[in-house]
N, C-alpha and C positions, 0 to 999 in steps of 0.2 A: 313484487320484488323478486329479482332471481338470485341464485343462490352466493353469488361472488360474497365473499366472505367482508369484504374490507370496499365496497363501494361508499364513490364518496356523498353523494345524494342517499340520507338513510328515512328518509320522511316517510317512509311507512314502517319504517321501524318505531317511531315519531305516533302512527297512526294507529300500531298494532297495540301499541303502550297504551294511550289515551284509551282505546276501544277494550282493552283484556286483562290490563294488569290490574292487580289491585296495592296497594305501596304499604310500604311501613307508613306506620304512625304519622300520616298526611290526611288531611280534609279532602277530598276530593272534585269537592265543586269545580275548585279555581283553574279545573282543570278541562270545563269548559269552553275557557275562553284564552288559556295560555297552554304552551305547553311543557308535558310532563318534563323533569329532569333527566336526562338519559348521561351515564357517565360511560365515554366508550375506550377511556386508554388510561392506566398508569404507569410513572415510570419514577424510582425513589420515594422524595416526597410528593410530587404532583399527581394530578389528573389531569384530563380533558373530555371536555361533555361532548354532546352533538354538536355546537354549535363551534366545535373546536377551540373552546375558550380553554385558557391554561387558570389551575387553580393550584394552590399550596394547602395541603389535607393536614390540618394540626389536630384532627379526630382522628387520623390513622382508618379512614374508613366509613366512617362517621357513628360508630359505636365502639372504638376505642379496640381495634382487633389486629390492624394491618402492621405489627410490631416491628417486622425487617423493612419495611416498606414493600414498592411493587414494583413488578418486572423482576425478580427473581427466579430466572431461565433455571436454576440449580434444582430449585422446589420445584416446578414443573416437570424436570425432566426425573427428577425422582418419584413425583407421584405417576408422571407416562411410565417408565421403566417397571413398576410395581404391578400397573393396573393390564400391563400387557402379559407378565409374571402369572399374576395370581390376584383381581382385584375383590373378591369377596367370599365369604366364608362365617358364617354364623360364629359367637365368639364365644359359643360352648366349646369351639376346637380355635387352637391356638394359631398366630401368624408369625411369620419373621418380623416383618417392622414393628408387631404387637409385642411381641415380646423385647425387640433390644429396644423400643423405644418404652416400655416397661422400666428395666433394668437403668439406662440412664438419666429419665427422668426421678427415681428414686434414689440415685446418686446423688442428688440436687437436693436431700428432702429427709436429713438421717430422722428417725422415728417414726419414721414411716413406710410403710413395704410394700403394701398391694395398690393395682390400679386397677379400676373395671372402667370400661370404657363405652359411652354411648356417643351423640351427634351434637348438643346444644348444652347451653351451662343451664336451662331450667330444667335439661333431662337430667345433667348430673346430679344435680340438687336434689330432685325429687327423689335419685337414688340413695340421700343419706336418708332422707324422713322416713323411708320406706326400710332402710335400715334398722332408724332407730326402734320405728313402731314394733319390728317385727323380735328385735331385742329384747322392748319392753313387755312382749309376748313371751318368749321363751324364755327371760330369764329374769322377770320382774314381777311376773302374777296378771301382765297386764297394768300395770299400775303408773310406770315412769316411760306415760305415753306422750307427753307434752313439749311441745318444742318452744323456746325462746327464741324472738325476734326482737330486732333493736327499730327505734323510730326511724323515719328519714333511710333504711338498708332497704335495697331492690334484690331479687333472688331469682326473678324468671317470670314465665308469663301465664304460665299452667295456672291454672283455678289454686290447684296446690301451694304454686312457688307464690304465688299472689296473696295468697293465706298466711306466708311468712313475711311478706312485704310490707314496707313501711313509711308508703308515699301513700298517699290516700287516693288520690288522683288515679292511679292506675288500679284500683279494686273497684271503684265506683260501678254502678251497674253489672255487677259480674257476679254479685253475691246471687245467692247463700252459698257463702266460703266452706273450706274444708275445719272441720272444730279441733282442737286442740291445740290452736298455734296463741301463741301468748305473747303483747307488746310488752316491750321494756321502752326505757326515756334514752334517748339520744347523748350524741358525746361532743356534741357543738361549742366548744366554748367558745365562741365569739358571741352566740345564743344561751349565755351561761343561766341554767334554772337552778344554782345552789350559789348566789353572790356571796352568802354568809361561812362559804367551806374554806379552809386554809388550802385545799387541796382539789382543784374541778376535777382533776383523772380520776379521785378515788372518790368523791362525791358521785359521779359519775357512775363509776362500776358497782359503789355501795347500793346504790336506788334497782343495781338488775339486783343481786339480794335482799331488797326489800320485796320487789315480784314473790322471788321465789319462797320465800315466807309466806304471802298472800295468798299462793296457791299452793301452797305445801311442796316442800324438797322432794319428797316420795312420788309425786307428779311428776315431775320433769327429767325430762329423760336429755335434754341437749340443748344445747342456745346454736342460735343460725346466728355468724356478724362478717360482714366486711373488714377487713384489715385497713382497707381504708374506703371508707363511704362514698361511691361512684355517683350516682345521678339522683341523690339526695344532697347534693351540694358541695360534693369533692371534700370530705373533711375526715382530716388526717385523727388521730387518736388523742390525747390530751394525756399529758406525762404520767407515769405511773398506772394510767388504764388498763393496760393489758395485765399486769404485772396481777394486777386484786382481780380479775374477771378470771385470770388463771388461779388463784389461791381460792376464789368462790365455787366454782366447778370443782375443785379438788375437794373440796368441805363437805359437797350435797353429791357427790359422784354426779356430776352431769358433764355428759360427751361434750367436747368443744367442736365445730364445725365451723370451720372458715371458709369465706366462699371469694375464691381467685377468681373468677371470673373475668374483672377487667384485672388488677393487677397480676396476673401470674405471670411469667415468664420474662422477667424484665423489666415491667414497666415502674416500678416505683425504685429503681436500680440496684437491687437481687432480684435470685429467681424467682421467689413469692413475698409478700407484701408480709407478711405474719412472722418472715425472719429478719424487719426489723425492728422488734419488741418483744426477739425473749419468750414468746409464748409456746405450747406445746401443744399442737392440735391432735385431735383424733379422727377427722375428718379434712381432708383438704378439697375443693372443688374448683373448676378449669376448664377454661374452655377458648375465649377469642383468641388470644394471644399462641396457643400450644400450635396453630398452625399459621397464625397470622392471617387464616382467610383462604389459603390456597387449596383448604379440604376442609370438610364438616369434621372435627372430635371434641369430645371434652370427655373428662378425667375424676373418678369420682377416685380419691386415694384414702385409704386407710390404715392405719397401723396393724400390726399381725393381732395385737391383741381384738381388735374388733372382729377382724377374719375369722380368728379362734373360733368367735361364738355363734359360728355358724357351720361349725363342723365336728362338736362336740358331739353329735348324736346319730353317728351315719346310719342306723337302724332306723331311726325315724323319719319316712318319707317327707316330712315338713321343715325339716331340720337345716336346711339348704338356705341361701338368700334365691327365692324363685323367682326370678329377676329378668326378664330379656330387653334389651334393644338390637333392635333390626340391623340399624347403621351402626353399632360399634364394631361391627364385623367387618366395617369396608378397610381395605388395605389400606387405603390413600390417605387415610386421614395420620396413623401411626408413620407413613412412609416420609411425608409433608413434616410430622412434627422433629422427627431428627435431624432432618436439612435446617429446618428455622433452628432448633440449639447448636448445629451445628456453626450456621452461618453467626448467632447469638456469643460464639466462646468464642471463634476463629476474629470477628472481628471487634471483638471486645466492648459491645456494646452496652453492658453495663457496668462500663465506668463512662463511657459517653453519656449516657443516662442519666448519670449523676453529675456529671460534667456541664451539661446543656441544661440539668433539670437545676442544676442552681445558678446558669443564666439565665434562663427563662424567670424563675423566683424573684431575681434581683430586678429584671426588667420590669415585671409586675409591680413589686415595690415602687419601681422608680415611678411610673405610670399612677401609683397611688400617690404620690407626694403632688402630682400637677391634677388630677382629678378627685374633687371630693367624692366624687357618686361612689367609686370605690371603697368599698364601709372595710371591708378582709382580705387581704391574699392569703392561702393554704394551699398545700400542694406535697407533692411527695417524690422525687425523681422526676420523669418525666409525665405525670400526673397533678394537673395544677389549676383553681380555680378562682376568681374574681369574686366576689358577690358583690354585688352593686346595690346602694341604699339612698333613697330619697335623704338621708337628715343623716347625718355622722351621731349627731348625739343621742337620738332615738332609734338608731338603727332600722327605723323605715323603710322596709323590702320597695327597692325602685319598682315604678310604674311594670307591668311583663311586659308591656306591648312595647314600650322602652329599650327592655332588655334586648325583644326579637328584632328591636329594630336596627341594634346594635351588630347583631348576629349576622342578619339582611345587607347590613352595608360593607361587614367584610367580604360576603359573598361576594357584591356587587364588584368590590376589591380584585375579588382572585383567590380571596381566604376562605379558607371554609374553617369554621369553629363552631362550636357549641353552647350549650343555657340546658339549664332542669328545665323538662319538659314534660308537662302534664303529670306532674311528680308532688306536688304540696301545693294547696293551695293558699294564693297568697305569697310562696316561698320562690315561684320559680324564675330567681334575680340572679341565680352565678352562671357568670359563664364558664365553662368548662374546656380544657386545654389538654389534648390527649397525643402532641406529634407519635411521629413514628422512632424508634430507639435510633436510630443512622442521620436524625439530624442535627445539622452542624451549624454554627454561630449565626453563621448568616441567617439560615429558615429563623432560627427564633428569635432575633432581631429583627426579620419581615413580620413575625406574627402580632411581635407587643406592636412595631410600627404601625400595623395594619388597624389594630385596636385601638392604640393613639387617635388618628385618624375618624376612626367610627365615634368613639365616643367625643370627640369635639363634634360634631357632623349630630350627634343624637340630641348630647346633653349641653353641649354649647362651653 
């Protein structure tokens, strides 16, 4: 192949795939005898693959990241203008976009002050654990070394973030995990494990208190949870939850850590998922959304007080968090994230958000009234998920192969959507609904249409 950038015969582009890449989370066989998916253009909501086919991306990327959507020339030309500037620098010394994008992402974020910045949300993450341990070093005896995780929450891919994960599917064959991560019981109530509570939110939050009795309060140094549970089944919080998870950490001093990952920046319609519920974190974490895709960053935030405790003792050469990522030094990624808030306030996408994300809800509903396989709709702004069940009355996790087949035929569509994948087993029946913040009535009337459609065509 020569070098033309945009030739319209890419078959060895086609060839170099099949022969070198290795894909996300794909079997690879099948790719024997068909070929791989190459996505070569986007523009808003669409893409278009090799074969020139037009699709409508209601994953915003297919991992929930592409928040402004794509073809936004403003981000580009702001990540070129930077990279031509000044594009890297280790982030022991400070940058321009680093800092004013510092300064007004914490605008975004009262009780909260410092950012440190690395490349992926399982790096940010791994930066609170590494936090806390080193906390419960200097200021606990060692003792409140223990981290809480909730069922059903994903955190990253690292052996570490995997350790705090709580899909069982994606730890398989990976152990022997890192030790000190602790399960708590999920917040499912469609999946309700306390039928006899007056109250599921605080049933719910009582049972991580009962953990932390089981293992002693003097143990535990922090809970790791979603604001709202991503590819454990898109399930939003249950009344009152947050509220007693926050009065339970106040009780036993354990750090709160919330992990934005998918919801930061817009997607459940604020800038973070945890302001809306009242809660007060001590850790915030961030990553697809802060650039939408147009540069590698993610954002490990903490309040001054956490910072404090690592600068109480500047005579002690240990005393520091001694911490490096390579890539939070790259320019592009801070230069990318203030064009996307930018472009975020300027065209007021989180009130569309909320706009779209309570048409999209209502079309779901409506889609549950004509389709029984539909057992739950849940969703949060523009974060919204399905769960489909063999029996309404026993809640019967549908067939998966069912599910993917559903998925399969929006594609066939033109849609691209989503399902839990390799995530619980047994559980991975929701499908999962992630457009981009810029879409407008129409996209999310193509999207339920599109699932209308599939699911007659599946389930009949």
């Amino acid at each position: 192949m020569d070098n033309a950038p945009y030739s319209n015969d890419i078959s060895a582009v086609v060839d170099a795939d099949r022969a070198h890449l290795w894909h996300h989370l794909i079997q690879h066989k099948q790719f024997e005898t068909i070929d791989p998916r190459i996505i070569v253009e986007g523009k808003g909501m669409r893409v278009w693959d090799a074969r020139g086919k037009e699709h409508l991306d209601a994953v915003s990327g297919g991992v929930w990241t592409v928040n402004v959507g794509y073809g936004r020339e403003s981000i580009a030309n702001a990540v070129r203008d930077q990279l031509i500037k000044m594009n890297y620098f280790a982030n022991s010394a400070g940058s321009i976009p680093g800092s004013l994008f510092a300064k007004k992402l914490i605008e975004k974020m009262p009780g909260l002050s410092r950012v440190y910045y690395s490349n992926s949300g399982s790096e940010a993450n791994e930066k609170v654990f590494k936090m806390v341990r080193q906390i419960s070093h200097r200021h606990h005896g060692g003792k409140k070394y223990k981290i809480l995780y909730r069922e059903r929450d994903y955190h990253g891919t690292t052996i570490t973030a995997l350790s705090a994960g709580g899909q069982p599917q994606r730890v398989m064959q990976y152990g022997p995990l890192t030790p000190g991560f602790v399960e708590v019981p999920h917040c499912l109530e469609y999946r309700n494990q306390y039928p006899d509570s007056e109250s599921y939110g605080i049933a719910a939050a009582n049972a991580i208190e009962d953990v932390i009795l089981r293992e002693g309060p003097d143990t535990i140094g922090a809970i790791c949870l979603e604001p709202v549970t991503a590819g454990g089944g898109v399930i939003t919080p249950p009344e009152g939850y947050w509220q007693r998870v926050q009065e339970i950490c106040s009780k036993y001093d354990i750090l709160i850590h919330i992990d934005e990952v998918v919801c930061g920046l817009g997607r459940t319609g604020t800038w973070f998922g945890y302001q809306n519920y009242g809660v007060k974190p001590d850790f915030v974490t961030m990553a697809k959304g802060v650039a939408s895709g147009y540069a590698a960053i993610s954002c490990t935030v903490t309040t001054e007080a956490v910072f404090d405790m690592f600068k109480d003792n500047p005579s002690d050469p240990m005393s520091y968090f001694r911490d490096i990522s390579t890539f939070g030094g790259c320019a592009s990624g801070p230069a990318a994230a203030l064009e996307n808030m930018r472009i975020i306030e300027d065209e007021n996408l989180l009130q569309n958000t909320l706009t779209m994300g309570a048409r999209l809800m209502n079309n779901l509903h409506g889609l549950a009234e004509k389709h029984k396989v539909i057992g739950d709709v849940r969703g949060k702004g523009l974060f919204c998920g399905a769960e489909l069940v063999s029996d309404r009355q026993t809640k019967e996790p549908a067939d998966e192969k069912m599910v993917a087949a559903v998925v399969a035929d929006c594609m066939a569509q033109g849609l691209i959507i989503g399902m839990t994948n390799r995530s619980l087993p047994g559980f991975n029946n929701t499908l999962c609904l992630s457009p981009a913040l810029i879409a407008s009535a129409n996209d999310i009337d193509e999207i339920t249409d599109g699932i209308d459609k599939a699911l007659i065509k599946v389930f009949g």
